[in-house]
Structure formats: structure tokens, C-alpha cells
C-alpha angles and dihedrals in degrees: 000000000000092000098058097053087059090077127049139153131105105249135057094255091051095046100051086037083055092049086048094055099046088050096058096046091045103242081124102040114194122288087021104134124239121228120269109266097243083057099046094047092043084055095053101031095244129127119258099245092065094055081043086057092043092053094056092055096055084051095053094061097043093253090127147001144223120245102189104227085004086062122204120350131169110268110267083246100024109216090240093052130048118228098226114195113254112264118251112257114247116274097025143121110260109219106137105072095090089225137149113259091259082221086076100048125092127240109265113225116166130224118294090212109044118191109308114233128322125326149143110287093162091058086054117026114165124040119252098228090054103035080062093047086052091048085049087045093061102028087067091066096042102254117147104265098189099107119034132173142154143250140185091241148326092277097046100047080042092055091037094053090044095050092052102042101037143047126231100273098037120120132257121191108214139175124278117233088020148163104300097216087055086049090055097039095059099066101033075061086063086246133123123259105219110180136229120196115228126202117179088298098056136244111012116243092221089055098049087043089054087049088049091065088045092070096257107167097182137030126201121201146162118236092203134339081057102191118246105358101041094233111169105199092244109221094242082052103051085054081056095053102042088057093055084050089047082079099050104045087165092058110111102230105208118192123195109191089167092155090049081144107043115020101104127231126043119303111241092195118189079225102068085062095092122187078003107058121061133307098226122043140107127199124213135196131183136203099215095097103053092019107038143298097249093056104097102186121143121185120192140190119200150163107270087255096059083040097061096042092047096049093032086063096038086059089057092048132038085341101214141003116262113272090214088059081052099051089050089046095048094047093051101051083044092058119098093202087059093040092051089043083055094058093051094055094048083059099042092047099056093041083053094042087042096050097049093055091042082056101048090046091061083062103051099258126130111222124179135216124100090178147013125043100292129074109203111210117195110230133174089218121042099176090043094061102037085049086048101051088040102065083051088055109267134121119206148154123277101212108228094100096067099045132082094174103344126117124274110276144165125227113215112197104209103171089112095027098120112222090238087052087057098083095043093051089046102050089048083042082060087033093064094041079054092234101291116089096204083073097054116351140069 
């Protein structure tokens, strides 16, 4: 009863203003249901079909979302509030944030000279000398290097290329378990999740095919890093994955190697196919995770299509990257001190990642992640487990928020996880699923 006084108004547009309100002020949290429209229309007086109308306007924006029998519910991270990780409790670990180890990252220092007076930063908007380190960038791993822009992060490139090349109600296969803030985004952008199961090699071919039939027109998915659950697109996979494409020429095929430094292992990207990979796709890749997390540079390379339209969209937008931002950027990735720091953390990364899951396999426990900074450990009790670990002193993810129908699962960040914490964390880790697996575990 209480929710449906949340909401009044006696049109459609007040009705759904009124919805949106009470969601960002929280008096609708996230997964409440909304009345059924009859009751609701019935309670304001209203017919059904304006508080229908209502409705699919909320959905639209990616304010709510339909159930089917469980009706309509608040999205899980509702388009007009911003799901913020919980803060770590004082005197914890912190292995849950999914960040670089700062040791590794280099001193930002910007430019001394910034761009001189006013020009036109929209006629030339990315400078020469990086937009050839990011052709070389990509050129190293075999992507095609042809078409290059920028972008102000992965999210952002990600939300501009689906705006432009789909409509509110299309599908997106995604990764699952997945990045959360991807799994957010899709909806908010008035689009389907539809989702893709991963293993170690990375999506699986019968569950894009199965997208594919869903309607999915465009698919999103990590080479390597993948985050949470550490897949690397095996090359014997990727084959797998391009023949299952070979069937869908018109799907969008986004790649995020947003750990192209530091993942750890070759990249098998869909895009060095050539002829034979597909004829839409982009891959982006990001610094923020080697360079530093307030360096929101995205470069991408594209086929001439997704070039236009991205571009095309960024003009009428913020127009260009700061060339500041690209200075900064270009003299990093030119510095043989960084470069060489680069290196170190790549190393460091895989032998921490490496030692955790060596120790949770002497107790028994299956942890996943051939490559990137986080282990992801199925577990039946998520709760359970980050309470657990908690109360011995360490802080991690529970992992609902990167599932759509996974299984439960905790994500373990361990870029600053020393190798002489691992058996610590691990036999704690054993400690909380009170040595028998069939409790906790799984």
C-alpha cells in the first residue's frame, strides 16, 4: 500500500514524473515492486491504459523493469540514481575495488605548455603523435589499425556506439557473470540484456548463438582481464565464436581490452580475423588501468561505418577529448621509466593472481581467472562468505552485482594482494565455508 502512494498524478506524464521522483529520493529503492496498473489506476482514478502508458515510459528510460509474472519492479540501478559500491568498513583489506596496485602507476604530471588560445578543437580532434601511438598500439596485437578515434572512457565509447546503432527495446548479449556497471548501462539505455555465459575461454558459442535468436544486435565482451571472472578468448575459441557471427553479419561486435597492458597472456581478438571476422565491430582499450585511473582516454579501432556514427555523435556532444588529457596520455606511453613500470605490473599482477588461486586450491576451493587482477570464487552463499571474510579482516565483492543468471560468486581483487598474504586469505577463505565445501562452497 505504501508503494502506491508513492506515485500520484492523472496523466500518463504525471504519473510516470511522479514514479521518477519518488525513485531518486528513495522512496522506490531498487527491485520494490510498482503496483499493478489496474490498481494503480483504480487508486488515482485514472484507466489502465494511462498508467500502461506510464509504465512504458519508465521502461523506456531504464527507471524500471518487467518482470513478466513478478510484474514491474525498479531497475536494479535505476537510470536517475547511481548504484555506488558500499564503502569498506574501517580496519579491512580492501579487495573488492577492482583497482590497479598505485605502486605501479606512474606520477601524473600535465603538460607545462597547455593548448595555446582558442581553436578548433572540433576540426582536429585528436593529436597526430598519439593517434599513431594508438594505431601502433593496436597494430602490435594484430588488430586492424585503419580507422582510429577517441573516447572519454570504456563506458562512455560503449553507451555512445549503442545509441547510435540501436532503438530502446533492442538486445545486447553481455557477459555473465559480467562488469556490473555494463550490466547497468544496458538498460538505463532503454535496451535488453540478453546474457552470455563465460568459462576460462571466454564467452561460450552455444550461449551467443542462443542470444543471436533472441534478437541480440549487438554483443559486448572482454578478450582477456575479463572482468569478474578473468576469461582470455582462447584462439580455438574465438574460431568458435566467429562461426557462430558468420550467421549474423548485421550484429555490432564490441570489444573492451581494457587491461591491453596488463592482462597477462596474447590477445585472440574476433577483429584480426580479417575478411573473416565480422564486418561491424570496434574494439576499445583504455589506460586507466596501467596509467592511472583519472585518465579517461579511450582509444578505439573500428570498421569505417562504426567510425562515422561514433564520431558523428561525439561532434554533437563534447566534441572532442582534451588535448591536455592527450598530451598527458602521449608522453606517458613515450616514457621508457612508465613503460618499464608497466611491464612490472603486468608481472606482478599475473604471480598475485596466480598465488591466491594456488592457495585456495590446497584447500579444496575453485577459484577462476586465468588472466587480469580479480579471481572470481563460486560460492552458494554469497553473504555468508563476504561476512565471513570480513570478520577475519578482509573486505571483498559479493558477486550479485555481476550476474544476471550465473551462479553466486565472490570477486576477489588481488593487484595489490601481496604473494605472502595468499595463504592467509585462503585458509580464512576455508575457514568461513567451515571446511566442508557442501555448507558454503561449490
Amino acid at each position: 500500500m505504501a508503494t502506491q502512494y508513492a506515485i500520484s498524478g492523472t496523466t500518463a506524464r504525471e504519473i510516470a514524473a511522479s514514479a521518477e521522483s519518488a525513485v531518486t529520493d528513495g522512496l522506490l529503492r531498487p527491485d520494490d515492486a510498482l503496483p499493478p496498473v489496474r490498481t494503480l489506476a483504480d487508486t488515482l482514478g485514472v484507466s489502465p491504459g494511462t498508467v500502461a502508458t506510464a509504465y512504458k515510459e519508465l521502461r523506456r528510460r531504464g527507471i524500471v523493469v518487467t518482470r513478466g509474472r513478478g510484474g514491474t519492479v525498479v531497475a536494479p540501478a535505476p537510470s536517475v540514481s547511481s548504484r555506488r559500491p558500499p564503502p569498506v568498513p574501517p580496519g579491512l583489506r580492501d579487495l573488492a575495488g577492482g583497482h590497479p596496485d598505485p605502486a605501479f602507476l606512474p606520477d601524473l604530471v600535465p603538460p607545462g605548455r597547455l593548448s595555446p588560445g582558442a581553436r578548433s578543437h572540433r576540426a582536429s580532434p585528436r593529436l597526430p603523435e598519439l593517434e599513431e601511438l594508438a594505431r601502433a598500439w593496436f597494430h602490435r596485437d594484430g588488430v586492424p589499425d585503419g580507422q582510429v578515434t577517441f573516447a572519454h572512457g570504456a563506458l562512455d565509447c560503449i553507451s555512445r556506439l549503442l545509441s547510435v546503432e540501436l532503438r530502446p527495446g533492442d538486445a545486447v548479449a553481455v557477459e555473465d557473470p559480467g562488469f556490473h556497471h555494463l550490466l547497468d548501462l544496458v538498460p538505463a539505455l532503454g535496451l535488453r540484456t540478453v546474457a552470455v555465459a563465460v568459462d576460462d575461454e571466454g564467452l561460450r558459442p552455444e550461449g551467443l548463438r542462443a542470444a543471436l535468436r533472441a534478437g541480440a544486435r549487438a554483443v559486448v565482451l572482454c578478450p582477456r582481464a575479463q572482468n569478474p571472472y578473468g576469461s582470455r578468448t582462447s584462439a580455438v575459441r574465438r574460431d568458435e565464436l566467429l562461426a557462430v557471427l558468420a550467421a549474423a553479419p548485421e550484429v555490432l561486435v564490441i570489444e573492451d581490452d581494457h587491461s591491453a597492458d596488463t592482462a597477462g597472456g596474447p590477445l585472440h581478438s574476433l577483429t584480426t580475423a580479417g575478411a573473416d571476422g565480422p564486418a561491424r565491430w570496434a574494439q576499445i582499450r583504455t589506460v586507466s588501468k596501467h596509467l592511472g585511473t583519472d585518465l579517461r582516454w579511450t582509444a578505439m579501432a573500428c570498421d569505417a561505418t562504426t567510425l562515422a556514427r561514433h564520431d558523428g555523435r561525439l561532434l554533437l556532444t563534447s566534441g572532442w577529448v582534451s588535448h591536455v588529457l592527450q598530451e598527458t596520455v602521449a608522453r606517458l606511453m613515450t616514457d621508457p621509466a612508465t613503460v618499464a613500470l608497466v611491464d612490472a605490473a603486468g608481472t606482478a599482477y599475473a604471480r598475485r593472481r596466480e598465488a591466491l588461486l594456488a592457495a585456495l586450491a590446497g584447500h579444496g576451493i575453485a577459484g577462476r581467472g586465468v588472466s587480469g587482477m580479480n579471481v572470481w570464487v563460486p560460492v552458494r552463499d554469497e553473504a555468508a562468505v563476504v561476512n565471513g571474510l570480513r570478520s577475519a579482516g578482509w573486505w571483498v565483492a559479493g558477486g550479485a552485482r555481476f550476474r544476471i543468471a550465473a551462479g553466486p560468486g565472490v570477486r576477489i581483487t588481488t593487484a595489490d594482494l601481496e604473494v605472502r598474504e595468499a595463504p592467509r586469505l585462503a585458509a580464512d577463505f576455508a575457514g568461513v565455508l567451515g571446511g566442508s565445501l557442501t555448507t558454503y562452497g561449490g
